[in-house]
LOKOL-777249 format. One line per 2 residues: their letters; for each residue x, y, z of C-alpha. Coordinates in Angstrom, 2 decimals. Layout:
% residues N
A> X,Y,Z  ...
% end
This chain:
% residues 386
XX> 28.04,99.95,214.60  29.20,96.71,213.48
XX> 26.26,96.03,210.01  26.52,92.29,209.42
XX> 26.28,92.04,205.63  23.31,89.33,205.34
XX> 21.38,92.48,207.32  22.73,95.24,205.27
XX> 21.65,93.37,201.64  18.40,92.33,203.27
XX> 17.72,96.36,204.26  18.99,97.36,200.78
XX> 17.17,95.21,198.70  13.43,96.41,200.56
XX> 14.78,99.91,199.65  15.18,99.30,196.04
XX> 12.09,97.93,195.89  10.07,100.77,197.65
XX> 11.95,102.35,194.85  10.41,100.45,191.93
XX> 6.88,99.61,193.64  6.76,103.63,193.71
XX> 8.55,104.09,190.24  11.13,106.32,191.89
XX> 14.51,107.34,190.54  16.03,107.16,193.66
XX> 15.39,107.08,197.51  17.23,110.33,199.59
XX> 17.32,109.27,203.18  18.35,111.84,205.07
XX> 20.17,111.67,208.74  21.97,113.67,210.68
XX> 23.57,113.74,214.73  20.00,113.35,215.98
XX> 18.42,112.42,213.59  20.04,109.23,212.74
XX> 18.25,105.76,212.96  16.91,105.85,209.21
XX> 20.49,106.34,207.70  21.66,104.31,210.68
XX> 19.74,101.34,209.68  21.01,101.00,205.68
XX> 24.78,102.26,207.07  25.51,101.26,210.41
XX> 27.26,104.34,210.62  26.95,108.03,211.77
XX> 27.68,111.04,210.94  28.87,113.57,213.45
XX> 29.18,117.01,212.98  28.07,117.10,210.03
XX> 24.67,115.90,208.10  24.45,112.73,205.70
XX> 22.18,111.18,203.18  21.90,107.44,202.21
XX> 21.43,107.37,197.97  19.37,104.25,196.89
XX> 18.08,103.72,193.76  18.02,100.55,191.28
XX> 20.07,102.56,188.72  23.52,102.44,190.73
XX> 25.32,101.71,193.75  24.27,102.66,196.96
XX> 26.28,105.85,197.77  26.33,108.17,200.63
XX> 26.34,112.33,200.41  27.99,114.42,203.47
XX> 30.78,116.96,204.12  34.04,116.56,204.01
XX> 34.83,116.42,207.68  32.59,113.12,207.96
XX> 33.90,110.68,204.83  37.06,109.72,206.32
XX> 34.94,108.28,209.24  32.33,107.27,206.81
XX> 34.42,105.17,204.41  36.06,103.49,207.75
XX> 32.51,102.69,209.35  29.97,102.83,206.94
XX> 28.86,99.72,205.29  28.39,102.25,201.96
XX> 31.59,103.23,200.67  31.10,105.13,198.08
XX> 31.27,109.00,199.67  30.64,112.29,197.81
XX> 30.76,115.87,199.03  28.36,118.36,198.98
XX> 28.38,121.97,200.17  24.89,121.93,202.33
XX> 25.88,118.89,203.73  28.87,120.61,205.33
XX> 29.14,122.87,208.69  28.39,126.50,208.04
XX> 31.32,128.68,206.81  33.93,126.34,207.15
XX> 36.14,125.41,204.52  38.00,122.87,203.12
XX> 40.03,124.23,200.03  41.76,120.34,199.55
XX> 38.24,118.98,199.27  36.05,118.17,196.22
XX> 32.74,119.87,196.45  29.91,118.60,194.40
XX> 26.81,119.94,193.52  23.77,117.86,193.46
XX> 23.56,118.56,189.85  27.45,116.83,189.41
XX> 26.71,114.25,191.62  23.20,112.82,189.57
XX> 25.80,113.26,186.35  28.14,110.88,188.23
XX> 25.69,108.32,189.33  22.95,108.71,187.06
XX> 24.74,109.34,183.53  22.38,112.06,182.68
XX> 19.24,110.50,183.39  16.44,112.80,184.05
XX> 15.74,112.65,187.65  11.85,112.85,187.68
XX> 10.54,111.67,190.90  12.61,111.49,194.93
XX> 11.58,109.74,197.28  12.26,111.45,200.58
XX> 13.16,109.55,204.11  13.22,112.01,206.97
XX> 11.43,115.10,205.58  10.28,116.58,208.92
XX> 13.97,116.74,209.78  15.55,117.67,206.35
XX> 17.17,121.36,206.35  15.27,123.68,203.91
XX> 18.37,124.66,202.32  18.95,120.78,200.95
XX> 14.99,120.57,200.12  15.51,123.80,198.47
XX> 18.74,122.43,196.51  17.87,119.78,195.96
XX> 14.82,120.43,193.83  16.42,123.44,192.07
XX> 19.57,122.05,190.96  17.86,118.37,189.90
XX> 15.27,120.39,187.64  12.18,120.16,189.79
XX> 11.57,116.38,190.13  8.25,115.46,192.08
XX> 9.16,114.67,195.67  7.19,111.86,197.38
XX> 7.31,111.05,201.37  8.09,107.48,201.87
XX> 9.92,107.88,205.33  6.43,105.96,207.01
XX> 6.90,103.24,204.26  10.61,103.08,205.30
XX> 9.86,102.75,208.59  7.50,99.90,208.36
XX> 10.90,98.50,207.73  12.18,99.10,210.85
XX> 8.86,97.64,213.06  10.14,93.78,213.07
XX> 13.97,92.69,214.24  15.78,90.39,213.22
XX> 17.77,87.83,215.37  20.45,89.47,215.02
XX> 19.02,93.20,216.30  17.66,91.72,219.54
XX> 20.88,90.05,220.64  22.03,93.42,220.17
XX> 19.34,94.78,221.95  19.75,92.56,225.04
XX> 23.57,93.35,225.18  21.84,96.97,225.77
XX> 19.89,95.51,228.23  22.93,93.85,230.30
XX> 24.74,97.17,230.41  21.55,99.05,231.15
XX> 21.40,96.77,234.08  24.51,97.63,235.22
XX> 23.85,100.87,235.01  20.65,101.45,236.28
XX> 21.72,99.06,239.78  24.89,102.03,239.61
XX> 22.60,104.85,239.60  19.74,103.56,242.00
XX> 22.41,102.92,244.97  24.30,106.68,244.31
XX> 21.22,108.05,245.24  21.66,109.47,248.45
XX> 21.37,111.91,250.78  23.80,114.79,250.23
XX> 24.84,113.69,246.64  23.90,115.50,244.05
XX> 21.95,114.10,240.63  24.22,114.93,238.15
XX> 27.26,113.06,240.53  24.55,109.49,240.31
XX> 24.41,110.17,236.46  28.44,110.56,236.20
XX> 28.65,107.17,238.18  26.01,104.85,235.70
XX> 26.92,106.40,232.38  30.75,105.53,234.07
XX> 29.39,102.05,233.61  27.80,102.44,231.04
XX> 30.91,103.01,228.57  33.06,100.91,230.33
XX> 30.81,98.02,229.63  30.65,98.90,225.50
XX> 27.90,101.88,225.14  28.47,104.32,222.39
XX> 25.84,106.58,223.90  22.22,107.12,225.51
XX> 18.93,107.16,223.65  18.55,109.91,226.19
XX> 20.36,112.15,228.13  20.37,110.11,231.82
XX> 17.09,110.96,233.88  17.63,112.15,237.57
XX> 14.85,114.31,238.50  14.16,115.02,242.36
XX> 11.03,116.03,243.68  9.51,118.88,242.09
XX> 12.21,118.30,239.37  10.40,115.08,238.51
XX> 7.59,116.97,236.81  10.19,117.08,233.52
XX> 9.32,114.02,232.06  12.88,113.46,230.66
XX> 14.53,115.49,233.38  18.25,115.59,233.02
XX> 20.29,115.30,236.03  21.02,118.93,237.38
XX> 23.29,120.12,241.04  20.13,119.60,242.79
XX> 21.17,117.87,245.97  19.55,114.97,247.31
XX> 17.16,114.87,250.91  16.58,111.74,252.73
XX> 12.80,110.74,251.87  12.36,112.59,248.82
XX> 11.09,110.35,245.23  13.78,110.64,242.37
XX> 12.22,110.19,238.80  15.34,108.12,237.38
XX> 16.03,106.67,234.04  19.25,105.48,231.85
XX> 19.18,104.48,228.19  22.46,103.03,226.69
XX> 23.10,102.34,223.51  24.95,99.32,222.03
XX> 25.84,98.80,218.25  23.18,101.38,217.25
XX> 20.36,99.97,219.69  19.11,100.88,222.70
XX> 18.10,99.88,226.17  15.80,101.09,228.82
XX> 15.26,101.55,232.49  13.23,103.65,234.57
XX> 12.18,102.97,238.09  11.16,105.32,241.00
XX> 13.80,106.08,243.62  12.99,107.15,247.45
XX> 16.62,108.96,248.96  17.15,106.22,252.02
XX> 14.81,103.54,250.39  11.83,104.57,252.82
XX> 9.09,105.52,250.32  6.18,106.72,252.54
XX> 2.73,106.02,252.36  1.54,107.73,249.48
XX> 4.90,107.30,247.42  4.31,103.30,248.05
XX> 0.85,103.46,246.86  2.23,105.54,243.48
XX> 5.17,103.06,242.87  2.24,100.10,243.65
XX> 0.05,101.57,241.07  2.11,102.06,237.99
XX> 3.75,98.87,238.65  0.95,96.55,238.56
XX> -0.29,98.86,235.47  2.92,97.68,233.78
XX> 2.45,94.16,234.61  -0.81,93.98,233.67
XX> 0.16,95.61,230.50  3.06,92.82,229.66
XX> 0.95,89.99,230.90  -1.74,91.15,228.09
XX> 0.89,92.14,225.07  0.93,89.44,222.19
XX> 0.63,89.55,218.29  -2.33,90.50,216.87
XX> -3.29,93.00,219.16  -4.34,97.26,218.14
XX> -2.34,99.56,219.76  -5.88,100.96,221.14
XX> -6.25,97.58,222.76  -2.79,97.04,224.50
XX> -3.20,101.02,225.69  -6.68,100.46,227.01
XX> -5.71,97.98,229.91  -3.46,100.22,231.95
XX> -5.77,103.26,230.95  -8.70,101.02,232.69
XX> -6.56,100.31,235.61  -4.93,103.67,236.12
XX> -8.58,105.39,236.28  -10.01,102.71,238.02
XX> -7.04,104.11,240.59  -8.25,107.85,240.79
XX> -5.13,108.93,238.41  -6.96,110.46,235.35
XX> -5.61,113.88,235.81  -1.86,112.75,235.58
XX> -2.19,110.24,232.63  -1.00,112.63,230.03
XX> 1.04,109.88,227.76  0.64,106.85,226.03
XX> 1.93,103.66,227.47  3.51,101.37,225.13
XX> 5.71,102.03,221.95  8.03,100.37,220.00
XX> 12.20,100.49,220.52  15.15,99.73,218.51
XX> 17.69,101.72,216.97  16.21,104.93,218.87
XX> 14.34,104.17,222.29  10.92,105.42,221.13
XX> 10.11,104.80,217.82  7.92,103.79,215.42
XX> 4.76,102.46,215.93  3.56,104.08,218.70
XX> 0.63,102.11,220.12  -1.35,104.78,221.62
XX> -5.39,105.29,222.56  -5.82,105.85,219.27
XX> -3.41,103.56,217.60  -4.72,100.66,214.73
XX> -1.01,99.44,214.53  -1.12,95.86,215.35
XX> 1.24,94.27,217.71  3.85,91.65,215.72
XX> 6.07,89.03,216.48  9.49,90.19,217.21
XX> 9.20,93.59,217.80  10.70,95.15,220.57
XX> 8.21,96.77,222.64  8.96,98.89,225.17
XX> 6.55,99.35,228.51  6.20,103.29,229.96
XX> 3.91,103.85,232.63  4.06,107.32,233.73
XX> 1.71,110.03,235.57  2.27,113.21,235.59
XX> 1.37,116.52,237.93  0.72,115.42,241.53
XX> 1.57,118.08,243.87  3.21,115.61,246.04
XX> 4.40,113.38,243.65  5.37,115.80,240.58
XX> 6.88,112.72,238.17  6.94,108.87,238.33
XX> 7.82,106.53,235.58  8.15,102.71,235.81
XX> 9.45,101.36,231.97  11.54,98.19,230.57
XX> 11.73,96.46,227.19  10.28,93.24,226.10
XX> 10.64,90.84,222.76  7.59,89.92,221.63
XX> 6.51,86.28,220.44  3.83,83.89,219.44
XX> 3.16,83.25,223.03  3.05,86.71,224.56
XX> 6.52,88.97,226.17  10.30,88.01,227.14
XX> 11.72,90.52,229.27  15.02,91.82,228.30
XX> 15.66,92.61,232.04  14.68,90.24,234.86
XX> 16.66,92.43,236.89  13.75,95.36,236.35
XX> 10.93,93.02,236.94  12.25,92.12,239.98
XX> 12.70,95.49,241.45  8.65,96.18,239.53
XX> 7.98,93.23,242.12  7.14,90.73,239.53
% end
């Protein structure tokens, strides 16, 4: 991921603040493989492999912490190149006798000249490894730990110009993509052959990966959710619970749209692909700032019941996107995050536990402004029938 630097001192300078307002000797953000949007964000880089942590405090340079395997990637990708090397940071077991090792107790005598390190504040806590909490805390003397990852976040909630042209590129090859995978649905093919064919297109056309693994689910298959593609092979008439998510320059893209093997859908699969597409019009025609996440959820809520589908409405409908496809805020039923300009919001209308119909899922991204939604994908409104 290519970090302009106007974005990267912007990012870091909210950091160091969070860091004074909270009197904090320094911010740990932790990230990892799967775990990466928060380091991500400050970095533009990755780790892979191994884990990674993002150092920001107003008492020195920004500096990262990893294994060893990671820094020559790091210091050729990172917008932080400052690297050190610490032992929990590294794979299990392995070694690397050519590599210097630091403790976190060296690497606060580096940075911090032997300043008492009295209070952390911790990004990514529900992910961190006990083994680095534990560490950590032991070999620094103690300090008081304080969760700011919600704080950091908040961050996060509003793009800049700069993120949404990134984000639509996502959206072009997402497109592409999705178009690829809806017409390799056919009879006698099997899912995980469609999902070979978009995320083909996919890289070709610039992503560096999915926000999720690529969603073919057939039938009774559909009741996953997130279904990866499996050998199941496809039967003329049966619904396919699709969905592809590429990622471009750390952000990510969405599409998800209900496919019938021969394009028949019969009656009842016409009156489900009906339903949760006017739910998800409704729902953009409604989204603009100022709005509770209680509100936006309420109005395909009202119009799914009003339907007969209670028993299958098991998820919220709207959440935000960016660097990970769902993210921060979610604006559930019982959501008081308010809707801003310039997010990225992301549409999911999905039911749930039909006999017939198992899984369906209709869901695109939008950019949010004064005056209400821009789609990222005219392509996807146009198959939602808009």
């Amino acid at each position: 991921m290519s970090l302009p630097d106007n974005e990267y001192k912007i990012r870091i300078d909210k950091v160091k603040k969070l860091a004074a307002d909270k009197k904090l000797d320094f911010i740990f953000v932790y990230f990892d493989e799967y775990n990466v949007m928060n380091g991500r964000y400050l970095t533009g880089w990755c780790p892979t492999v191994e884990r990674g942590a993002v150092i920001v405090s107003n008492y020195c340079y920004p500096f990262l912490i990893g294994g060893p395997e990671a820094q020559p990637y790091a210091k050729m990708e990172s917008k932080i190149k400052i690297t050190e090397s610490s032992l929990v940071f590294m794979v299990p077991e392995e070694e690397y006798p050519g590599a210097e090792i630091l403790s976190f107790n060296q690497i606060s005598k580096k940075y911090f000249r032997g300043r008492k390190i009295k209070k952390i504040g911790l990004v990514g806590i529900q992910s961190l490894p006990l083994q680095i909490y534990n560490q950590l805390i032991s070999e620094l003397e103690d300090p008081e730990i304080i969760d700011v990852t919600k704080e950091f976040e908040i961050f996060r909630y509003v793009k800049s110009e700069w993120e949404i042209e990134m984000t639509a590129k996502a959206y072009e090859i997402a497109d592409a993509g999705f178009k690829k995978l809806k017409e390799s649905i056919v009879e006698g093919k099997k899912e995980y052959e469609a999902a070979a064919e978009a995320e083909y297109i996919g890289r070709k056309m610039g992503a560096e990966g999915y926000g999720y693994r690529t969603i073919v689910g057939t039938a009774e298959r559909s009741i996953g959710i997130v279904t990866p593609s499996s050998n199941r092979i496809f039967k003329n008439g049966e619904i396919v619970l699709t969905g592809f998510s590429p990622r471009f320059n750390g952000y990510n893209a969405t599409a998800c749209y209900p496919v019938v093997v021969g394009g028949k859908p019969n009656k009842q699969q016409d009156e489900f692909i009906k339903s949760v597409c006017e739910a998800l019009y409704l729902t953009k025609e409604a989204l603009k700032p100022g709005l509770s996440g209680k509100e936006i959820d309420s109005i395909p809520r009202k119009y799914l019941l009003g339907r007969g589908y209670e028993k299958y409405m098991i998820m919220p409908f709207v959440h935000s996107a960016g660097l990970c496809e769902f993210e921060r805020p979610f604006f559930g039923p019982g959501s008081d995050d308010i809707i801003q300009e310039n997010q990225i919001i992301c549409i999911d209308i999905a039911l749930f536990g039909h006999k017939e119909i198992p899984g369906i899922r209709v869901e695109t991204g939008y950019r949010i402004t004064k005056n209400g939604t821009v789609p990222f994908s005219v392509y996807m409104e146009k198959l939602f029938g808009f």
